[in-house]
C-alpha positions in Angstrom: -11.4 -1.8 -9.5 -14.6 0.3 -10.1 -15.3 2.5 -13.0 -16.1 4.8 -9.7 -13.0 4.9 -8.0 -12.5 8.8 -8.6 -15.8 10.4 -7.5 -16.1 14.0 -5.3 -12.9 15.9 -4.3 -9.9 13.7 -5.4 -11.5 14.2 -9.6 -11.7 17.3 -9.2 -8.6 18.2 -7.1 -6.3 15.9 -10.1 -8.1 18.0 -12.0 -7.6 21.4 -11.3 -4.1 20.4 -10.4 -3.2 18.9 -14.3 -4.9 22.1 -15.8 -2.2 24.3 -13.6 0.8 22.2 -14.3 -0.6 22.2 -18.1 -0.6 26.0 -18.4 2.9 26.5 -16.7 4.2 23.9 -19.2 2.2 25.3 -22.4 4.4 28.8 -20.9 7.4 27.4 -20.7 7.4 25.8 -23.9 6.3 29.0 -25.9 9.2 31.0 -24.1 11.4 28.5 -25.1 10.0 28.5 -28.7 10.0 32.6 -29.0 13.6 32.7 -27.2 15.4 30.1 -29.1 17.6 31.0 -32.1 16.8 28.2 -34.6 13.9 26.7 -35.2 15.0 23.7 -36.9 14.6 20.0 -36.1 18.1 19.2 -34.5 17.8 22.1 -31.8 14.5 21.1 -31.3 15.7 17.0 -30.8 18.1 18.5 -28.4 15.8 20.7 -26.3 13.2 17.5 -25.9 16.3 14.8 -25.2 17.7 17.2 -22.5 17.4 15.4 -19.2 15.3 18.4 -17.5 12.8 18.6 -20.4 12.3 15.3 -20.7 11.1 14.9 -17.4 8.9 18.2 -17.6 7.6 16.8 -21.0 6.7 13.7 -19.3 5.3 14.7 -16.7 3.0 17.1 -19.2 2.1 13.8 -20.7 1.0 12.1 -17.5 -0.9 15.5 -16.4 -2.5 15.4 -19.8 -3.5 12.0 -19.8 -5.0 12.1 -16.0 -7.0 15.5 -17.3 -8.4 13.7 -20.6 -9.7 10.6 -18.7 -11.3 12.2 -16.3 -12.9 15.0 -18.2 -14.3 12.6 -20.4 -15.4 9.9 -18.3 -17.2 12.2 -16.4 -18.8 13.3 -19.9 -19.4 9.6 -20.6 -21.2 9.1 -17.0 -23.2 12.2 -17.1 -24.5 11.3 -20.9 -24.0 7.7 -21.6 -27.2 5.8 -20.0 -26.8 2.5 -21.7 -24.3 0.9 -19.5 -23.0 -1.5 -22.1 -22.5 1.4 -24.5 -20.6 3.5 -21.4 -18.3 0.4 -20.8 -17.4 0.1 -24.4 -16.8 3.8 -24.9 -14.8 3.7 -21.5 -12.6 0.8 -22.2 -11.8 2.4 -25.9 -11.4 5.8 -24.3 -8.8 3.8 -21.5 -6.9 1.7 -24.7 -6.6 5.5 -26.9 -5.0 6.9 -23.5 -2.9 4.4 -22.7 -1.9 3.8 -26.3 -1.0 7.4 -27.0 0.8 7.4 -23.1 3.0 4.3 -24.7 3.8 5.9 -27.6 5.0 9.1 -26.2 6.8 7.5 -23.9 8.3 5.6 -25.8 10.4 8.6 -27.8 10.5 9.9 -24.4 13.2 7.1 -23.2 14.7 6.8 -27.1 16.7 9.7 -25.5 18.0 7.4 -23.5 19.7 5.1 -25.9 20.9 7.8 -28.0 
């Protein structure tokens, strides 16, 4: 699979698409935050481990994630000329991605156990 695979439209269509479902989310999270009546760490575990916000966080996360890589690896493309250098910056840009994707789902489905 090429570093390539996302060139023209389809980049820029994920793109545009993330940033909207981004905003809505970053909206419904600060109405949830201004409406709610505590703002204490147990509400708060509550809000994130209901079933609908979970999903909605997640699928933040993976709107987020899709937005950073491609943002960046078009940065990385457009600046990066040394084609070692790119692939090493590319492939530790992928790992920080994933990694942080792992992680966050990871409390994501500890809802799930509890």
């Amino acid at each position: 699979m090429s570093l390539y695979v996302l060139e023209g439209l389809r980049p820029w269509v994920i793109q545009r698409v993330s940033a909207i479902y981004i905003v809505l989310f970053i909206v419904y999270a600060t109405y949830c935050f201004f409406s709610a009546d505590v703002i204490a760490y147990e509400p708060w575990k509550n809000w994130l481990y209901n079933p609908f916000n979970t999903t909605v966080v997640g699928i933040f996360v993976i709107a987020l994630l899709f937005h950073a890589w491609i943002g960046m690896r078009d940065v990385i493309l457009d600046y990066v000329h040394n084609i070692m250098l790119r692939i090493f910056i590319l492939a530790m840009l992928m790992g920080a991605l994933i990694g942080s994707g792992l992680w966050i789902f990871r409390i994501l489905l500890l809802s799930v156990v509890n």
